[in-house]
C-alpha positions as CSV (number, residue, x, y, z in Angstrom):
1,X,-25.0,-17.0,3.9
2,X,-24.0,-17.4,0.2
3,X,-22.4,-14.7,-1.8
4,X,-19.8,-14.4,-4.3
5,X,-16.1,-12.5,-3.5
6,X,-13.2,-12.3,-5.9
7,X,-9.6,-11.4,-5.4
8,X,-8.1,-9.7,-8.9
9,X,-4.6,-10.0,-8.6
10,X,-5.2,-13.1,-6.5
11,X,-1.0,-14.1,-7.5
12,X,-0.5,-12.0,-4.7
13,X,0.0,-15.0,-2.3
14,X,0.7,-13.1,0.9
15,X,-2.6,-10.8,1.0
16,X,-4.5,-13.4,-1.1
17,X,-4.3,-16.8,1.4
18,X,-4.3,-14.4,4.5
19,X,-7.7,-12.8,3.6
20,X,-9.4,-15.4,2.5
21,X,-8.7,-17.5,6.0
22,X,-9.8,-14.7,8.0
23,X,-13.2,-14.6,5.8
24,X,-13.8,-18.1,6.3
25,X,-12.8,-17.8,9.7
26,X,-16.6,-16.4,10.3
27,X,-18.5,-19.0,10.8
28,X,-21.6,-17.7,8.4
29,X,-19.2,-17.6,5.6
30,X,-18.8,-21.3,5.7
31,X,-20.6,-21.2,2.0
32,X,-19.9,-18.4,-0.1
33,X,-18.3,-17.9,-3.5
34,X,-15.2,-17.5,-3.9
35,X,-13.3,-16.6,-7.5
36,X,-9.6,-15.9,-8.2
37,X,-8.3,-14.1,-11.2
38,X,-4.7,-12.9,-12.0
39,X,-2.9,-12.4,-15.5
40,X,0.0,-14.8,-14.1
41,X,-1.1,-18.3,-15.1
42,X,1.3,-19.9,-13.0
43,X,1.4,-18.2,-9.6
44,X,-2.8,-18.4,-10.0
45,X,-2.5,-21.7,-9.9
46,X,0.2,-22.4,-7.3
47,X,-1.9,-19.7,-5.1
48,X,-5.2,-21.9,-5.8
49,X,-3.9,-25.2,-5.1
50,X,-2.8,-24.2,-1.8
51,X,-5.6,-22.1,-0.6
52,X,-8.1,-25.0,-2.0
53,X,-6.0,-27.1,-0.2
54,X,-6.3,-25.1,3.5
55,X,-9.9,-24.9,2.4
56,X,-10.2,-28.8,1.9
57,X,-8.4,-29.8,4.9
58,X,-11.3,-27.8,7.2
59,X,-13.9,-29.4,6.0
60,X,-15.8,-26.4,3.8
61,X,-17.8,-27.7,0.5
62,X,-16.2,-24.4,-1.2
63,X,-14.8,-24.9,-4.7
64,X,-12.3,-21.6,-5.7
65,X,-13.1,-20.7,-9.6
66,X,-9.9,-19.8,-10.4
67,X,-9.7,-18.2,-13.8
68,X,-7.5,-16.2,-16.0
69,X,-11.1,-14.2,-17.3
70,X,-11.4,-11.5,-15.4
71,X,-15.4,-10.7,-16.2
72,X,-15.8,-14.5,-15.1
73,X,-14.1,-14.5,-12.1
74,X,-16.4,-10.8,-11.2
75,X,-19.7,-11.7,-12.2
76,X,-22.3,-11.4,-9.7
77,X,-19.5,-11.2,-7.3
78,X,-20.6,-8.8,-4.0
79,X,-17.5,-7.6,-2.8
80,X,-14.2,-7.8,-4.6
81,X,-10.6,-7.4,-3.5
82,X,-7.8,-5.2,-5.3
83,X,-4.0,-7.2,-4.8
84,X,-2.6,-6.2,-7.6
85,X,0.6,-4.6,-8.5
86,X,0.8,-3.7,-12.0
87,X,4.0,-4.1,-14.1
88,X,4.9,-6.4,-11.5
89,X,9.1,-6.7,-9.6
90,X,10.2,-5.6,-13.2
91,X,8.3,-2.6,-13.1
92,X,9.2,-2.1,-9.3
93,X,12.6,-1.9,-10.1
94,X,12.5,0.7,-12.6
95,X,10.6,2.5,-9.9
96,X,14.0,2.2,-7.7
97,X,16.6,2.4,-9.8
98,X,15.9,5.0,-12.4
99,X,15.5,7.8,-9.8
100,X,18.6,6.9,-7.8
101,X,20.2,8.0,-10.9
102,X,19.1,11.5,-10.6
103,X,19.8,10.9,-6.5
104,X,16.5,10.1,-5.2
105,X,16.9,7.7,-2.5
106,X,13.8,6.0,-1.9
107,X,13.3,2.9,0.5
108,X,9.5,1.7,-0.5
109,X,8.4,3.8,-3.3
110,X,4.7,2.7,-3.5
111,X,2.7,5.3,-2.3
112,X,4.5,9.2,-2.9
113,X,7.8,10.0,-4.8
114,X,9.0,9.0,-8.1
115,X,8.5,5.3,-7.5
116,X,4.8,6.0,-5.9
117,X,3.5,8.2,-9.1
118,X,4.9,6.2,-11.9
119,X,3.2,3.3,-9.8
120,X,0.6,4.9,-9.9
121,X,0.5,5.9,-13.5
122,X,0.6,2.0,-14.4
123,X,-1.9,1.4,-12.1
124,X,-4.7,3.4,-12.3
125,X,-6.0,2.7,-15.9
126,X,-5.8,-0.7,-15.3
127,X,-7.9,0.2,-11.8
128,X,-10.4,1.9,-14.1
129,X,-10.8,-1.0,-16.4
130,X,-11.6,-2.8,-13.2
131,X,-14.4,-0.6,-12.4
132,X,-16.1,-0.6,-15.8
133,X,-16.4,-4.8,-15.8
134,X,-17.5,-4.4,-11.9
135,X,-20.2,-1.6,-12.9
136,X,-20.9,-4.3,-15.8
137,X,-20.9,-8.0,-14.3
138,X,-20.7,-7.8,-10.5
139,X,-24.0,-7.7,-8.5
140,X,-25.2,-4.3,-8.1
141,X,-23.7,-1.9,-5.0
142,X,-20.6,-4.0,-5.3
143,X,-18.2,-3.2,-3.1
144,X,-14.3,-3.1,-4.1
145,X,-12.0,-3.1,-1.1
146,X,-8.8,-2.3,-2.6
147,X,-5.7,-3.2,-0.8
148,X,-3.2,-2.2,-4.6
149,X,-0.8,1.1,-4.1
150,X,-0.3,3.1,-4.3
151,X,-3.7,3.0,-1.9
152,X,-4.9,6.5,-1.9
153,X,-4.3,7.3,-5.7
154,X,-5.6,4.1,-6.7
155,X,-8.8,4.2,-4.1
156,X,-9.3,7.8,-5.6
157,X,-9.4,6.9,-9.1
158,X,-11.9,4.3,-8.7
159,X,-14.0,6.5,-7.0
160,X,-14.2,9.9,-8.8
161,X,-13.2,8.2,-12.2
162,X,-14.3,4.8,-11.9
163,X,-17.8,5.2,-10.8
164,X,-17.4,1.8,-8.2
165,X,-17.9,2.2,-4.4
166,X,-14.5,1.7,-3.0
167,X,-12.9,1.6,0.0
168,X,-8.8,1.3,0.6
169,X,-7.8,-0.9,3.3
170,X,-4.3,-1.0,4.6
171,X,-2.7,-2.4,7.9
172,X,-0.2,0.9,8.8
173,X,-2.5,2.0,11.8
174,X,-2.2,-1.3,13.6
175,X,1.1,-1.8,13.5
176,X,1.2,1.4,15.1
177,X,-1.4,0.8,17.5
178,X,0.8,-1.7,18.6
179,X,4.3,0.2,18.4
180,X,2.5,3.2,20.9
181,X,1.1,0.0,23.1
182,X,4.9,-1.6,23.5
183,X,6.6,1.7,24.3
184,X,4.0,2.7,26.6
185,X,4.1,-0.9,28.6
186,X,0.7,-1.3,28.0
187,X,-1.7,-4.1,26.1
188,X,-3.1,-3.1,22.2
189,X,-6.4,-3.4,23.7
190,X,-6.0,-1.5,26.8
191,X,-4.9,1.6,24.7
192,X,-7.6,3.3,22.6
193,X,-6.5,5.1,19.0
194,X,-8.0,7.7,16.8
195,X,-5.8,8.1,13.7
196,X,-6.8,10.6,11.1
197,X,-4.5,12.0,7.7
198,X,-4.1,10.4,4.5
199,X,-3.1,7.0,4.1
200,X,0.8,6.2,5.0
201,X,0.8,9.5,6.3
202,X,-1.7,9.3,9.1
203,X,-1.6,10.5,13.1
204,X,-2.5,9.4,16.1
205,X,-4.1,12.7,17.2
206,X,-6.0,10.7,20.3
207,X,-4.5,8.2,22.7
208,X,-6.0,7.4,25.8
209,X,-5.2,4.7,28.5
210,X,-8.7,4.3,31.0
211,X,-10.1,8.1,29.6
212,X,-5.9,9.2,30.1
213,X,-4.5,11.2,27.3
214,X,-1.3,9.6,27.0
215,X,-0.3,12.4,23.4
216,X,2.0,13.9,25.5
217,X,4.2,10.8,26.8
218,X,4.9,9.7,23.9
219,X,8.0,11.2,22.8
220,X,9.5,10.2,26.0
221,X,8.9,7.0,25.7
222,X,9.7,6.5,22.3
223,X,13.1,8.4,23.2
224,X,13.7,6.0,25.8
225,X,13.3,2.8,24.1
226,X,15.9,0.3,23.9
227,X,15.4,-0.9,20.2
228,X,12.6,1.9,18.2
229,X,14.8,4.5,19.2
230,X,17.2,3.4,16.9
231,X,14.8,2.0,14.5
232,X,12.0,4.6,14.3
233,X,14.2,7.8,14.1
234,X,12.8,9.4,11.5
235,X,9.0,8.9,13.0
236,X,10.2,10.4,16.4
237,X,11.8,13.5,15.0
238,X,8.8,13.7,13.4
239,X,7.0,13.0,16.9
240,X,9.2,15.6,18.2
241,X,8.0,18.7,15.8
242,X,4.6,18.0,15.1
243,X,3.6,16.9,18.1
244,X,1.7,13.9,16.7
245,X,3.2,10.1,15.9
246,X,2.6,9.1,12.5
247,X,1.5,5.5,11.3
248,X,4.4,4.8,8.9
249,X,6.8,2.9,9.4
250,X,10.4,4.7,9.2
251,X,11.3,3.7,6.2
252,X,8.0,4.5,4.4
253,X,7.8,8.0,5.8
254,X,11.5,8.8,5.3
255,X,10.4,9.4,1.4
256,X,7.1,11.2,1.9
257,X,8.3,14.4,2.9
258,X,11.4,16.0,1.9
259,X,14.1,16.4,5.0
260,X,15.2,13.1,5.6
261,X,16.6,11.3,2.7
262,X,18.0,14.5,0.4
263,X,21.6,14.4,1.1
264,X,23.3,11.0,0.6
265,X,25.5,11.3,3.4
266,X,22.7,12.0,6.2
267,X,20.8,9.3,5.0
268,X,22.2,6.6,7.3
269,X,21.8,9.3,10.5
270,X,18.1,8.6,10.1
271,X,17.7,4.8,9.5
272,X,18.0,1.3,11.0
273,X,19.7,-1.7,8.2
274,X,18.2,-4.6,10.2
275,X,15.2,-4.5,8.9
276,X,14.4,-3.2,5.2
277,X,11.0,-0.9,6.5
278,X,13.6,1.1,8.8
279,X,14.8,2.8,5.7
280,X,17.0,0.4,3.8
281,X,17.5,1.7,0.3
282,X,15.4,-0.1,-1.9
283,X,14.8,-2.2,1.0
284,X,11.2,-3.2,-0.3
285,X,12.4,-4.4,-3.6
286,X,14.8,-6.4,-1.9
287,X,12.7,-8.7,0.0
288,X,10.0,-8.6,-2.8
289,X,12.5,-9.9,-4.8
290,X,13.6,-12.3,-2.5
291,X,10.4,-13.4,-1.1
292,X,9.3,-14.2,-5.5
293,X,12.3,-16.0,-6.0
294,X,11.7,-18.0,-2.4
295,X,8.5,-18.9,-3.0
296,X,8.7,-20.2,-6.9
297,X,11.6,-22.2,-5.4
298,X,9.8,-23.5,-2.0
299,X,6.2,-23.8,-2.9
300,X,6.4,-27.7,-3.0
301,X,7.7,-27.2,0.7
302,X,4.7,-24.8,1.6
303,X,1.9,-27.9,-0.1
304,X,3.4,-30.3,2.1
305,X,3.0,-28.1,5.6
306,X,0.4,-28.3,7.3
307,X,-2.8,-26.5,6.1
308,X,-3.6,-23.2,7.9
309,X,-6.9,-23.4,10.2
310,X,-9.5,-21.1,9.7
311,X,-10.4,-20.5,13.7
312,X,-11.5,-17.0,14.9
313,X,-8.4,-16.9,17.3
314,X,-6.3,-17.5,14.3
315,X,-7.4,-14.4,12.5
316,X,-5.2,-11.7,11.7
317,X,-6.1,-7.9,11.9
318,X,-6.3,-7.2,8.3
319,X,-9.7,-4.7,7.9
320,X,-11.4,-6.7,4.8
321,X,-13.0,-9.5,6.6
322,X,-14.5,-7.5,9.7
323,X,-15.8,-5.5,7.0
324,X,-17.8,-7.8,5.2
325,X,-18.6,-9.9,8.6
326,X,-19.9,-6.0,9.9
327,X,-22.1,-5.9,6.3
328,X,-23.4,-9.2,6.2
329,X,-24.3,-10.1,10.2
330,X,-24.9,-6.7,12.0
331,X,-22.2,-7.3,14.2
332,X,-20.5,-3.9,14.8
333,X,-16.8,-3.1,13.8
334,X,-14.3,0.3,14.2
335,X,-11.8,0.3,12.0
336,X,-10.3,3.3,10.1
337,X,-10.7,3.3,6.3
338,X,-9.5,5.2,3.2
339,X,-12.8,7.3,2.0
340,X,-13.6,10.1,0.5
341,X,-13.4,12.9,2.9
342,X,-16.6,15.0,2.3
343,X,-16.2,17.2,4.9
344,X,-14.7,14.8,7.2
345,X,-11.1,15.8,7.7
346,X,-12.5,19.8,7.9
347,X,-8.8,21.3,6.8
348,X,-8.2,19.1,4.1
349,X,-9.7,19.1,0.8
350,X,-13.3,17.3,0.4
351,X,-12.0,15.4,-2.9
352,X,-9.5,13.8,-1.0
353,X,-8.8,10.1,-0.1
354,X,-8.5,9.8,3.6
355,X,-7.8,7.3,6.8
356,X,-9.9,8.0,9.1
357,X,-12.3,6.2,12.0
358,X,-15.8,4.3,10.8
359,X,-17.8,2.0,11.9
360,X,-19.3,-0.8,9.8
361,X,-22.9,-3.0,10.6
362,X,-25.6,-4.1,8.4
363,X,-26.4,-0.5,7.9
364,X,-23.1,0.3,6.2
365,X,-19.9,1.6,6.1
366,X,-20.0,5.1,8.6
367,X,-17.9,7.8,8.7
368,X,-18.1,10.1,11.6
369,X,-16.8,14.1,11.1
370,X,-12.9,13.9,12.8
371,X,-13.1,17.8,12.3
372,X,-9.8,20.0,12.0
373,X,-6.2,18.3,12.2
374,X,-3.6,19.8,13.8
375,X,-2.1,22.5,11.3
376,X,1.1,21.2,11.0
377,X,0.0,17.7,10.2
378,X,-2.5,19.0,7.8
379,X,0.4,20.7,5.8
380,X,2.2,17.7,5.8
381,X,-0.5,15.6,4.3
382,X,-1.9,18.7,2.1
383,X,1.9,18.7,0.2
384,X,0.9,14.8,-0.3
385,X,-2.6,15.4,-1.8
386,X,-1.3,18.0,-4.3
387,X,0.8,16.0,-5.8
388,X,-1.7,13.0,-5.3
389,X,-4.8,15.0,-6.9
390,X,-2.3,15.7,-10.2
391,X,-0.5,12.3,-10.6
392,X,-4.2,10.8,-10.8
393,X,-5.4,12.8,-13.1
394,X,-2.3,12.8,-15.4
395,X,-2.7,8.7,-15.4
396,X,-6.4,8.9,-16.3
397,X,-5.7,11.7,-19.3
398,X,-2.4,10.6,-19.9
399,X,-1.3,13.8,-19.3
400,X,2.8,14.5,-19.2
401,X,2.5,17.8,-18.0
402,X,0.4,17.0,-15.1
403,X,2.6,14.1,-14.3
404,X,5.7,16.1,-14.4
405,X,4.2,18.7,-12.1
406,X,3.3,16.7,-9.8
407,X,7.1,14.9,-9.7
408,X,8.0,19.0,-8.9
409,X,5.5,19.2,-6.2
410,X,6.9,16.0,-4.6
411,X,8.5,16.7,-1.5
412,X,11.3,14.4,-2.2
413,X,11.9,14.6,-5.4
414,X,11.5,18.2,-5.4
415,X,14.0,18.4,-2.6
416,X,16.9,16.6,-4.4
417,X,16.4,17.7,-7.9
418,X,15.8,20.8,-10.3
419,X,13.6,21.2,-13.0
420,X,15.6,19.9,-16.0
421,X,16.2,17.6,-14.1
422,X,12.9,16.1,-12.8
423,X,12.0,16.4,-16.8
424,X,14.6,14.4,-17.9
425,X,13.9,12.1,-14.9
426,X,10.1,11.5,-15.9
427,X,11.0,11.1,-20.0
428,X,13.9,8.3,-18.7
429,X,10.6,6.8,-16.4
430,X,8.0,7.2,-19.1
431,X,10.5,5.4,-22.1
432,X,11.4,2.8,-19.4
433,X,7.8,2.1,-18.6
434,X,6.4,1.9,-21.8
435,X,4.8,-0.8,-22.3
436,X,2.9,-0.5,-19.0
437,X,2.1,3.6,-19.9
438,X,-0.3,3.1,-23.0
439,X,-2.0,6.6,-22.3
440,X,1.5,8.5,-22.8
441,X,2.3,6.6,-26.4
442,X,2.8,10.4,-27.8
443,X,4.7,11.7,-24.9
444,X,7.1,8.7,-25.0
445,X,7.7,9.2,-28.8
446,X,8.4,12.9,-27.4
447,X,10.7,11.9,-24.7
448,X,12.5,9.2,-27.3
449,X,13.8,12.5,-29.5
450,X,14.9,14.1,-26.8
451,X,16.7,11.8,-25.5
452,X,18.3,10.8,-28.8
453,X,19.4,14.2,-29.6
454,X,21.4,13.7,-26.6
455,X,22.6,17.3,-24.6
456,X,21.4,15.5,-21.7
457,X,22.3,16.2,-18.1
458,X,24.4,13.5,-16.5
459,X,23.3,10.9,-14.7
460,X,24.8,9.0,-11.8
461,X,25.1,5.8,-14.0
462,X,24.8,3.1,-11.5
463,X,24.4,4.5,-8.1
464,X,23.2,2.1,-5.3
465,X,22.3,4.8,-3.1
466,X,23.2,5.2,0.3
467,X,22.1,2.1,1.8
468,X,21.8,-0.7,-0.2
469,X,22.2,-4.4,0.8
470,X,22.6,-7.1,-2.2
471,X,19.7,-9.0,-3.1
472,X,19.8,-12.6,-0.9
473,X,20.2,-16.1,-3.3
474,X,18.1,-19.0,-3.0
475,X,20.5,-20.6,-1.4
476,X,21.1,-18.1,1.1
477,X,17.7,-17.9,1.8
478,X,17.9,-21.6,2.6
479,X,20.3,-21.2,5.7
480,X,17.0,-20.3,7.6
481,X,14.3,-21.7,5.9
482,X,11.3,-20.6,8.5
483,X,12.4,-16.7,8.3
484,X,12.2,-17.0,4.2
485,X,9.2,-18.9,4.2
């Protein structure tokens, strides 16, 4: 088979060598196209050399055009991959640090919250400009298979605004299906899943050992367990009043909804500092930050290890590649995606992105009807779409109002701060964001005044939140140089 995919934001060296070796891991991709583009110049080409170089070493007669033309590196190309993350760590950290100011503690901020819609804001426009050179140079029907956050904003954009078939593809209900596996004593592949909700904020409303519903020993289990029980707090209290686990990790859903992470002092109650995802603050920024400074520093290290084999027992369990192998050979593959709901979800709103079950083979990409969630769940991911449906719109119109509403309508944000105060907040992300937030030129100039009029409500100038671990040198790093790597 010989067809043409390109990764945009193909910097992204974690997402960007791991795809690629599971999609020449099927042996009738062995020929295909494949095209990197990224506005970094230099992590393209670090990224390139080493992914031409696993691509070398097994033997394959592909060549990667790797180009800083983004039109060049989509033309004619059948299925493209989204790894981008726009404004970069420097953005990311405004994302942080601004809203700790104003006392909103987030650990990930990606996908909801402050950090999540200002993400989003940057994001989206630049999603859209995607879609308008995809619509104009890639091979018609093109698929885009975007993997960016915040996922479900992003993936939503692209869809209503955009005009591009597009799916979002994340790896949250794996890692759970293998979480519900461990506790239960059981193999991944002897327990069966259904997960249904909105992406980072999805449940397992079916799980069944040999036909056994095994909902209701959960908790238990989870209780019970020598290490999540003191890592996954905040999922199993979570478990424990809606009846239903939830894909997240604990420090991801920790800042989606608005009970956990309000009052500085009960922060630490909920979470687990030996890992960043169990609800370190910042924790994601921290090891981002780490992990960039690592790998400029290592990457001779990584050219001279041995090359990674592209074997099917080698593959990892990221969606994008059964996907295309389901497309392209007939053979059959159930994975759950980030659609458009259309009626799928029945109790949550039709315009909505959502994770649910499909199946894909040379037919297409099929969503069955999941039907009604359970209420309480659907109010938990309804708060989500509210704020998800305005933040998206406000990026595509530029539109501060919008974008302030929806920083009210956050649970998290509107848990910890009061009106004035989530204004203030969004003019102090919009100036320090500017040169990512084209479509809110007039609002900034706006925001500027006010803020240089003074009268402004004070700010906790510096405040690390309630769990913050320092950022980890080089040379630190270095001490155990398999973990960093």
């Amino acid at each position: 088979m010989s067809f043409k995919i390109a990764f945009i934001g193909a910097g992204s060296i974690g997402f960007t060598r791991q795809l690629l070796r599971d999609i020449l891991s099927v042996p009738e991709f062995r020929d295909i196209r494949v095209a990197f583009t990224d506005i970094n110049e230099r992590n393209l080409d670090m990224v390139t050399k080493l992914c031409q170089r696993d691509i070398d070493a097994n033997g394959l007669n592909i060549r990667i055009q790797s180009t800083l033309d983004r039109r060049e590196a989509l033309a004619d190309a059948r299925y493209v991959f989204v790894v981008v993350r726009v404004g970069g760590l420097d953005a990311f950290q405004l994302d942080i640090e601004v809203p700790l100011k104003y006392g909103v503690d987030q650990c990930v901020g990606d996908t909801l919250c402050a950090g999540g819609i200002m993400y989003g804001q940057r994001g989206i426009p630049v999603m859209l400009d995607f879609c308008k050179d995809i619509k104009e140079v890639a091979e018609p029907g093109c698929l885009l298979l975007n993997y960016a956050n915040p996922n479900a904003m992003m993936t939503w954009a692209a869809n209503q605004y955009g005009g591009v078939n597009t799916i979002g593809l994340c790896h949250g209900v794996q890692h759970g299906h293998g979480l519900i596996a461990d506790v239960l004593g059981l193999k991944r592949e002897e327990v069966d899943i259904i997960c249904a909700g909105i992406n980072h904020q999805t449940w397992y409303i079916q799980v069944k050992h040999k036909g056994q519903d095994m909902t209701g020993k959960l908790l238990e289990a989870f209780e019970k367990h020598p290490v999540y029980s003191k890592t996954e707090k905040v999922r199993i209290d979570m478990l424990r009043r809606f009846g239903y686990f939830s894909t997240e990790s604990n420090g991801h859903l920790s800042e989606y909804v608005p009970w956990y992470r309000k009052r500085p002092e009960e922060i630490r109650d909920w979470i687990d500092l030996g890992s960043w995802i169990n609800g370190e603050t910042g924790g994601y920024l921290r090891v981002c930050v780490e992990g960039r400074n690592w790998f400029e520093t290592d990457f001779p290290n990584w050219m001279n290890q041995p090359p990674q084999e592209f074997r099917a027992d080698l593959r990892g369990m990221e969606h994008g590649s059964f996907i295309l192998e389901g497309l392209e050979t007939g053979r059959v593959y159930r994975g759950h995606f980030n659609v458009v709901n259309n009626g799928c979800i029945t109790n949550l709103p039709d315009d909505a992105i959502v994770e649910v079950p499909g199946y894909v083979d040379a037919n297409g990409i099929s969503i069955p009807r999941v039907g009604d969630l359970p209420l309480g769940c659907a109010a938990v991911c309804n708060a989500s779409i509210s704020v998800q449906r305005m933040a998206v719109k406000a990026a595509v119109e530029g539109d501060d109002l919008l974008l302030r509403q929806a920083m009210m309508m956050d649970p998290l944000v509107g848990a910890v701060c009061n009106p004035p105060e989530i204004w203030q907040l969004v003019d102090e992300m919009l100036i320090a964001e500017e040169q990512w937030l084209p479509q809110y030129k007039e609002a900034i100039a706006a925001a500027k005044k006010r803020f240089a009029a003074g009268n402004l409500i004070p700010t906790r100038e510096g405040y690390q939140g309630a769990a913050r671990l320092k950022v980890r040198s080089v040379e630190e790093q270095a001490k155990d140089r398999e973990r960093s790597r």
